[in-house]
NUDRENDO-162440 format. One line per 8 residues: number of its first residue (from 1); their letters; for each residue x, y, z of C-alpha. Coordinates in Angstrom, 1 decimal. Each point is the difference from the previous one (the first is absolute). Example, Ala and Ser with C-alpha at 12.3 -4.5 7.8 and 13.67 -1.06 7.14 Angstrom:
BEGIN
1> AS> 12.3,-4.5,7.8 ~ 1.4,3.4,-0.7
//
This chain:
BEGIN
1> XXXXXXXX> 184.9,137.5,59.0 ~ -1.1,-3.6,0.1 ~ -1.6,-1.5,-3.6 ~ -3.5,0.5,0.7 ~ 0.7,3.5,0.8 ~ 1.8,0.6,-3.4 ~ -3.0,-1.8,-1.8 ~ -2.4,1.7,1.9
9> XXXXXXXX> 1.8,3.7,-1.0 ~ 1.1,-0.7,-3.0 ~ -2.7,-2.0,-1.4 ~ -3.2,1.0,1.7 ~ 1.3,3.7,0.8 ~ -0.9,-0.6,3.9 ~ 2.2,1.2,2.4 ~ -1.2,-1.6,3.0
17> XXXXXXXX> -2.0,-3.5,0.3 ~ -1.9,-0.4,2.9 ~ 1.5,-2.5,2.7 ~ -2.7,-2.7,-0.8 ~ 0.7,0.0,-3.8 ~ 3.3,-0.3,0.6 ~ -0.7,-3.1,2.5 ~ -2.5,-1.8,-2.1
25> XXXXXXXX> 3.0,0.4,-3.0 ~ 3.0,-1.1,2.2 ~ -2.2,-3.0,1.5 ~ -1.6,-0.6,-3.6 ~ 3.4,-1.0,-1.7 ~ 0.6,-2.6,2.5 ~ -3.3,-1.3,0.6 ~ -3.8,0.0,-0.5
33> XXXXXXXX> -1.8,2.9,1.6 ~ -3.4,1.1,0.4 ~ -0.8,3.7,0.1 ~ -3.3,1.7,1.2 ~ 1.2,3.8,-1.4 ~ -3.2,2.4,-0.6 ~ -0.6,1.5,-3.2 ~ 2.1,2.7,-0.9
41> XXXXXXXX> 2.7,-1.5,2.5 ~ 2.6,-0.7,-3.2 ~ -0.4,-3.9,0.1 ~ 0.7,-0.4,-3.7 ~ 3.8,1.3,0.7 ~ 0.7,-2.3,2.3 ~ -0.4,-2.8,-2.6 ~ 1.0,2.0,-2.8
49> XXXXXXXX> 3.6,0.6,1.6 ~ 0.8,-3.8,0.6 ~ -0.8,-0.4,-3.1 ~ 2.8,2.0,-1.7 ~ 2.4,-1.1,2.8 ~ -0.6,-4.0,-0.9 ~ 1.6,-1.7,-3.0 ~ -2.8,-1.6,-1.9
57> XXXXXXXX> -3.6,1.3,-0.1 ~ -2.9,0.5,2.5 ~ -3.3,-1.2,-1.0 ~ -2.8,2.0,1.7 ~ -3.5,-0.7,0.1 ~ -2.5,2.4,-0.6 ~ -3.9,-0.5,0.0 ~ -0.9,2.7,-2.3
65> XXXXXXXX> 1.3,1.2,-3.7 ~ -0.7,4.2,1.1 ~ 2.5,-0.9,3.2 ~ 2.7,-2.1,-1.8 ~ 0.6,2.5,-3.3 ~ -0.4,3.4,2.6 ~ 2.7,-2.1,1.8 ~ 1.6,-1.0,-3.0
73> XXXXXXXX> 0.1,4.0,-1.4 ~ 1.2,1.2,3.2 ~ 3.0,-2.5,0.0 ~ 0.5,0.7,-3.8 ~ 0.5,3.8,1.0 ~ 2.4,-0.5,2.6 ~ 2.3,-2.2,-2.7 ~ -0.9,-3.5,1.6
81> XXXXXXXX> -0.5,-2.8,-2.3 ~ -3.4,-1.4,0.5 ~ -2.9,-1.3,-1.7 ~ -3.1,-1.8,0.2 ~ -2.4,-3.0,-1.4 ~ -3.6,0.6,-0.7 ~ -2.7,-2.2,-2.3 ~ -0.9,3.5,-1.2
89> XXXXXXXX> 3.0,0.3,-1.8 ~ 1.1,-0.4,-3.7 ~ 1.5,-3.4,-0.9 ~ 3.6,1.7,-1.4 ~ 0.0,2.3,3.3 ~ 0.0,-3.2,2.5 ~ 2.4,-1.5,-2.5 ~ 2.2,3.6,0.3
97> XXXXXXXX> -0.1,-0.3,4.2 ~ 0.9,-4.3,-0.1 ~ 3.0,1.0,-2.2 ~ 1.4,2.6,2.2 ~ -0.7,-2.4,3.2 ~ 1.8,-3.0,-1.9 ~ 3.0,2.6,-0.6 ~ 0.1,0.8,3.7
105> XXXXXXXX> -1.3,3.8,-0.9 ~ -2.7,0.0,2.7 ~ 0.6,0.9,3.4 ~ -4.3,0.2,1.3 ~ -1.9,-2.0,-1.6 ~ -4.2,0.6,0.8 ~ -2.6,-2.5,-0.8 ~ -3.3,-1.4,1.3
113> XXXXXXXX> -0.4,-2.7,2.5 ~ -2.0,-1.9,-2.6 ~ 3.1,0.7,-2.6 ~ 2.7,-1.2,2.4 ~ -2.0,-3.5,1.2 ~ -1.0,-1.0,-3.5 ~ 2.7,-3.3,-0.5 ~ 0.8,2.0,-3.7
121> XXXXXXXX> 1.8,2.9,2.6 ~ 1.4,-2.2,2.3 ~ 2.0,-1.9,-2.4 ~ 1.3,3.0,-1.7 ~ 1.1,1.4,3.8 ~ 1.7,-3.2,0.6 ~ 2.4,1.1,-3.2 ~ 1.0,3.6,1.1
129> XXXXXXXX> 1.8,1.5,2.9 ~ -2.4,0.9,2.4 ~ 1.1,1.8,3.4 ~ -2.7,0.3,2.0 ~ -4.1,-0.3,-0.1 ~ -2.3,3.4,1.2 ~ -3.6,0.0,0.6 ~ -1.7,3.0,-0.1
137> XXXXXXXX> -3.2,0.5,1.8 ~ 0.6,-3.2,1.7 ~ -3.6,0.2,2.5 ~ -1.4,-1.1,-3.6 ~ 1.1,-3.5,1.1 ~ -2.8,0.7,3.0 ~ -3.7,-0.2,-1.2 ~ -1.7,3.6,1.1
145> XXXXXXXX> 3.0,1.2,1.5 ~ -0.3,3.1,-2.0 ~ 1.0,-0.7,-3.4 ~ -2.1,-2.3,-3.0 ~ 0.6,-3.7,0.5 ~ 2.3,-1.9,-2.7 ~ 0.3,-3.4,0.6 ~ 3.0,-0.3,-1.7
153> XXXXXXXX> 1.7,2.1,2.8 ~ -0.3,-3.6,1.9 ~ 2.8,-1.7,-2.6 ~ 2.4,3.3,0.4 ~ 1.6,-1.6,3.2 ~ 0.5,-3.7,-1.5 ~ 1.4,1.2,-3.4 ~ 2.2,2.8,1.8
161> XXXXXXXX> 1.4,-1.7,2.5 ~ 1.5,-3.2,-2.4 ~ 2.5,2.9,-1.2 ~ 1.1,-0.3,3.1 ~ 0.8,4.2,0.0 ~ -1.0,2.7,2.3 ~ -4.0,0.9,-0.2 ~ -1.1,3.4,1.2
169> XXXXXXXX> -3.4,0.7,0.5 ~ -2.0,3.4,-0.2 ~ -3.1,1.1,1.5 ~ -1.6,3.8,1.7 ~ -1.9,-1.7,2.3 ~ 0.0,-3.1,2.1 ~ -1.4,-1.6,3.3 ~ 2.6,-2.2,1.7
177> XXXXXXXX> -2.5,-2.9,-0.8 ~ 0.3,1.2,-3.8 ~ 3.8,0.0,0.3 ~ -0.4,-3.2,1.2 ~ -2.0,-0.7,-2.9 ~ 2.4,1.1,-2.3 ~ 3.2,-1.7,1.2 ~ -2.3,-3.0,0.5
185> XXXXXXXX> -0.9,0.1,-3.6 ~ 2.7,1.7,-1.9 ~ 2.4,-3.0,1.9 ~ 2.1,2.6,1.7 ~ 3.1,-1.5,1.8 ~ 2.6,1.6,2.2 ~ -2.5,3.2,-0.7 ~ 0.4,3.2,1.7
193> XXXXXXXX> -3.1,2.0,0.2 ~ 0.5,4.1,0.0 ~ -2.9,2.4,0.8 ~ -0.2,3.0,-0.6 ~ -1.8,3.3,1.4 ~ -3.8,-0.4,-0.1 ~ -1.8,3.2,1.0 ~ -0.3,2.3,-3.1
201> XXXXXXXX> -0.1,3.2,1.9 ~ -0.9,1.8,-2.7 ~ -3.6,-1.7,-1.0 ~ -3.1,0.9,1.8 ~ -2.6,-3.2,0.6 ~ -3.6,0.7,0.4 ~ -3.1,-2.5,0.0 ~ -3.2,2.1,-1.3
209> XXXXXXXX> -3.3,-1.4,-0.1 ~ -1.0,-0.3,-3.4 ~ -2.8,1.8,-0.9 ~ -2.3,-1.3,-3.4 ~ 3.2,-1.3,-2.7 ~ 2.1,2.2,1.3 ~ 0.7,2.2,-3.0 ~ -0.8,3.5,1.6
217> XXXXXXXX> 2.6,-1.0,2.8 ~ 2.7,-1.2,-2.6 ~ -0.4,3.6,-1.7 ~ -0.1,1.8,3.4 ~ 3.4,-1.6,1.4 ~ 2.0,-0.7,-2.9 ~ 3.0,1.9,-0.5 ~ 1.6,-1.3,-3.3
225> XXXXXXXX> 2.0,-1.9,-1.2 ~ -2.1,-2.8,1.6 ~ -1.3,-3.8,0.3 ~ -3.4,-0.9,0.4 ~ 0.0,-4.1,0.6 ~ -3.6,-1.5,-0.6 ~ -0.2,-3.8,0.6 ~ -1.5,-0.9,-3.5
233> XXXXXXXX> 0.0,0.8,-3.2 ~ -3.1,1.3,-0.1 ~ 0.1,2.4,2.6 ~ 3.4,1.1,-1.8 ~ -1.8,0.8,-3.2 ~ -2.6,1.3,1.4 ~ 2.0,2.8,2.8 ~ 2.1,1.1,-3.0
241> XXXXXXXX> -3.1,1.0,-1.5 ~ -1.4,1.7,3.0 ~ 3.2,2.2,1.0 ~ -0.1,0.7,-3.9 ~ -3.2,1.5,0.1 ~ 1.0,1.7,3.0 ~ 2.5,1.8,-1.7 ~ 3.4,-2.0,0.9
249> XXXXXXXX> 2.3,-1.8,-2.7 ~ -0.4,-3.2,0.5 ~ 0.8,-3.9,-1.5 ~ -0.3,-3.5,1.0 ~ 2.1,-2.7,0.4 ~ -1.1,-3.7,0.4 ~ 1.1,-3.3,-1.4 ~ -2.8,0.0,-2.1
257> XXXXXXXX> 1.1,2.8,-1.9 ~ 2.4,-0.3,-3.6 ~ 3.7,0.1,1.2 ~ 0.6,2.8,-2.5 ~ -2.9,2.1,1.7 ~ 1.4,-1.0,3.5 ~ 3.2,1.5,-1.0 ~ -1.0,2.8,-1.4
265> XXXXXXXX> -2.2,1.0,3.2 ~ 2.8,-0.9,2.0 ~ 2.5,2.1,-2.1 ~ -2.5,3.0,0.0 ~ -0.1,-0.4,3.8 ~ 4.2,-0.1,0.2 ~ 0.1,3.1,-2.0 ~ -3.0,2.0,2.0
273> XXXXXXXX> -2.3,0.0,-3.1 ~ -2.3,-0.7,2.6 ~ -1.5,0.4,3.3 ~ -0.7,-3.3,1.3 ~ 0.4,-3.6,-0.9 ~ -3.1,-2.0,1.1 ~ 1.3,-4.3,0.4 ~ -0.2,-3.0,1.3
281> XXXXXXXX> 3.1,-1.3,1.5 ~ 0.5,-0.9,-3.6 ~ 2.0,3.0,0.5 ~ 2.7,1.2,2.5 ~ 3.4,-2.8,0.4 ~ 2.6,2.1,-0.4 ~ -1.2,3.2,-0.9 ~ 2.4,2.2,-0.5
289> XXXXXXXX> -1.9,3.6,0.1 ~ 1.2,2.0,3.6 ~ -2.2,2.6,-0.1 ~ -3.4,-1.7,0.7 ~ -2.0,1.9,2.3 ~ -3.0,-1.7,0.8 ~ -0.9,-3.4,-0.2 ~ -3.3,-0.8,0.6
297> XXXXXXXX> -1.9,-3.7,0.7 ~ -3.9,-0.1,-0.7 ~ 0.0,-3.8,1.0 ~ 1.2,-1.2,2.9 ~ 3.2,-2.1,-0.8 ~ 0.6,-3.8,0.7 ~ 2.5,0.8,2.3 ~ 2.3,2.6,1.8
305> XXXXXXXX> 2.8,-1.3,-2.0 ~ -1.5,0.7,-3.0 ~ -1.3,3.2,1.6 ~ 3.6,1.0,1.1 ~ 2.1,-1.2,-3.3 ~ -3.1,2.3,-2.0 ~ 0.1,3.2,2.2 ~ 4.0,-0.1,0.0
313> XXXXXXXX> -0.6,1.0,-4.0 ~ -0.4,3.7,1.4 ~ 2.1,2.7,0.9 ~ 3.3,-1.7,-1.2 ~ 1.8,3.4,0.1 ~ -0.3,0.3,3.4 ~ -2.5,2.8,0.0 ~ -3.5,-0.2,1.8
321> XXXXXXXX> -2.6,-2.6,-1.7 ~ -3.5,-1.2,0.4 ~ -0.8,-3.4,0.8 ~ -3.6,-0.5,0.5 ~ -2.8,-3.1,0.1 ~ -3.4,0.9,-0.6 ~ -1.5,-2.7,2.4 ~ -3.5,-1.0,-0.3
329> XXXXXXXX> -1.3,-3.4,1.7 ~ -1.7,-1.0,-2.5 ~ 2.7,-0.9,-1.8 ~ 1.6,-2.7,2.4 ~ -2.8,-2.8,-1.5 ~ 2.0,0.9,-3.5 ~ 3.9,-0.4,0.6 ~ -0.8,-2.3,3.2
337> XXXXXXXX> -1.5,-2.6,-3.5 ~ 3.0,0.9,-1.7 ~ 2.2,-1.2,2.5 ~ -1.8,-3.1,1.1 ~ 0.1,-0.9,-3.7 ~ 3.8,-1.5,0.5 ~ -0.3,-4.0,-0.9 ~ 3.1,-0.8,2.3
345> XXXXXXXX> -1.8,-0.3,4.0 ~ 3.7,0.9,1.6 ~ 0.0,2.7,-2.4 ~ -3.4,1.6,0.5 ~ -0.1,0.0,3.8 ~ 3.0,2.1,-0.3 ~ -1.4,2.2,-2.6 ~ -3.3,0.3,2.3
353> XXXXXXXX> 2.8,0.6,3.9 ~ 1.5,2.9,-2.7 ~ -3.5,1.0,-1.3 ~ -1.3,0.7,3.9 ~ 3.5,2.1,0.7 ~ -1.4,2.6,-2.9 ~ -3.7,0.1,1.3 ~ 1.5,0.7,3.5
361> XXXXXXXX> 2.1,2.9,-1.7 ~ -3.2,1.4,-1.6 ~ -2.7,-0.7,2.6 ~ 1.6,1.6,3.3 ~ 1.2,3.5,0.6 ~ 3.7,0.0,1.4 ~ 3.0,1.0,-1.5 ~ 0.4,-1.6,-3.6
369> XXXXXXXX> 3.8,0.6,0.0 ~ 0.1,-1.8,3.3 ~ -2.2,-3.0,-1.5 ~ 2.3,-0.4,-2.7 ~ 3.1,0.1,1.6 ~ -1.1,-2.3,2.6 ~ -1.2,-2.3,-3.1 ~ 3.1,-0.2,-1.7
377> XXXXXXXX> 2.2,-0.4,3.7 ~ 0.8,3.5,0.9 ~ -1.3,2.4,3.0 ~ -1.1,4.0,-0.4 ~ -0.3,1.5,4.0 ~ -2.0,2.8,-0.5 ~ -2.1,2.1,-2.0 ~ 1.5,-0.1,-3.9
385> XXXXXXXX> -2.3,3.2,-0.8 ~ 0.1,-1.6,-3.8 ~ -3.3,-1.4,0.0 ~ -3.7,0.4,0.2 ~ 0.1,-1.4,3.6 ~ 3.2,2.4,1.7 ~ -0.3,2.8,-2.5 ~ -2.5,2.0,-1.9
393> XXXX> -2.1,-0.4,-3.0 ~ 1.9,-2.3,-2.9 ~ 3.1,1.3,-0.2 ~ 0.9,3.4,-2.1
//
């Protein structure tokens, strides 16, 4: 039994790793790596292993709190040393976590992009024994690529790569021009880039036409748990209501909202409290809940990135899920303003290329598994029967 056997056993009670985990570990204690592995494919082991096989400590960065302390609890379960930074946190308890760091007690560290580039960070990394550099939800480095643009994702490359360690980056879903990207930006060298399976087999895509605001639709094909994903706040606020009064449990989520409400709605989601979370894409990096079974757009998304990284929130335990747009027209005026409202020219007329791939996807009727596939560089021959195009209806 070779060591990341034992640690995967003995540790994380897994018998069996799939080939490509075990690839992107072997290749990510050597060198830097970029892997593309879908949601629910078990990316987080394949850093988390390397980790406890290195000497000093791995510094991963996370761009949300909810994803780094679930990630942080599950590791903490399983007996691994790790911890995480956050402004939201008590004075004593970040001086608690830069103790045990100092006394080589840490083995995964998570913290925010904007955390890790501040100069305060940097200096204090330069004084401890740092193995190796992950980014999580790397296509955040690519403006609409399917994940909120931070800025600070743009300094992660520079800062990493003067450790001069291995950097692993993490994302569901990514074009070969948004691999590019990444490597580009993240300062990648000597990279190896590992991609995993794309088709979801198990989600049925449909394209409806939406009819009024949608709300009678939403009730008629949700089956819960389940996502609705409005473009606004607004409209977030406002479909809550509407699927409340239509007898569904429902909650918001937005950035707009108190961080203590946030988490509660999200918590009340985790535990099945209620029937449907209704967000912007405030909400969904990481999300860590496999029995989603519809997820449902009411806007037409910037992208088919986005689209992709939002609809691969459903049906992580492998059973059938919905994943359907309610399309209307009309609403290409609003996201196509939202899109053109990027400063950067380069950076717009890439958003607009990725904005026209989405409207294709909406607009004609051929098989949406197909268009994906083809989208992200793979081929489907033949009818896939799991969508509205091969198949019948939107899904069961």
């Amino acid at each position: 039994m070779t060591e990341i056997d034992k640690i995967a056993k003995t540790v994380f009670g897994i018998e069996h790793l799939r080939p490509l985990q075990e690839q992107v570990i072997e290749l990510g204690l050597k060198r830097d790596v970029l892997a593309v592995l879908h949601t629910g494919y078990g990316k987080s082991l394949t850093f988390q292993i390397p980790a406890l096989m290195r000497s000093g400590m791995t510094v991963v960065v996370s761009p949300l709190i909810s994803l780094m302390t679930d990630q942080v609890f599950q590791s903490r379960r399983k007996g691994v040393a790790a911890e995480y930074l956050s402004s939201t946190m008590p004075v004593d308890e970040i001086k608690r976590v830069l103790d045990l760091v100092a006394a080589n007690a840490i083995k995964l560290l998570y913290v925010a992009p904007e955390r890790f580039v501040s100069d305060r960070f940097v200096k204090m990394m330069r004084e401890w024994k740092i193995s190796a550099v992950v980014v999580d939800e790397a296509h955040c480095v690519v403006h609409d690529s399917g994940g909120e643009y931070r800025p600070d994702y743009l300094r992660i490359g520079d800062i990493a790569r003067s450790f001069y360690i291995p950097i692993s980056a993490y994302t569901a879903t990514a074009t070969a021009d948004t691999q590019n990207e990444i490597i580009k930006r993240l300062h990648l060298q000597n990279v190896k880039v590992v991609v995993g399976p794309r088709d979801r087999k198990n989600l049925f895509y449909s394209v409806i036409a939406r009819e009024r605001d949608g709300t009678q639709q939403m009730v008629d094909y949700i089956d819960t748990p389940a996502i609705v994903y409005r473009s606004t706040r607004s409209e977030t606020e406002r479909t809550a209501t509407s699927l409340q009064m239509a007898g569904l449990k429902a909650v918001p989520y937005h950035a707009g909202m108190a961080s203590d409400l946030r988490t509660q709605n999200q918590t009340m989601f985790f535990n099945n409290d209620i029937d449907v979370i209704v967000a912007t894409t405030a909400f969904g990096l990481g999300i860590d809940k496999p029995d989603i079974r519809t997820v449902i757009h009411a806007d037409l998304p910037k992208s088919l990135d986005a689209y992709a990284q939002e609809c691969g929130r459903a049906g992580r335990d492998g059973k059938p899920a919905k994943c359907i747009l309610l399309y209307s027209p009309g609403s290409i005026p609003v996201t196509r303003r939202m899109v053109t409202g990027v400063e950067d020219t380069g950076r717009r007329e890439r958003a607009m290329e990725m904005f026209k791939h989405m409207i294709q996807y909406a607009a004609r009727k051929s098989c949406r598994r197909r268009m994906l596939l083809k989208y992200f560089g793979d081929e489907h021959e033949g009818s896939c029967e799991m969508c509205d195009v091969c198949g019948n209806g939107i899904g069961t």
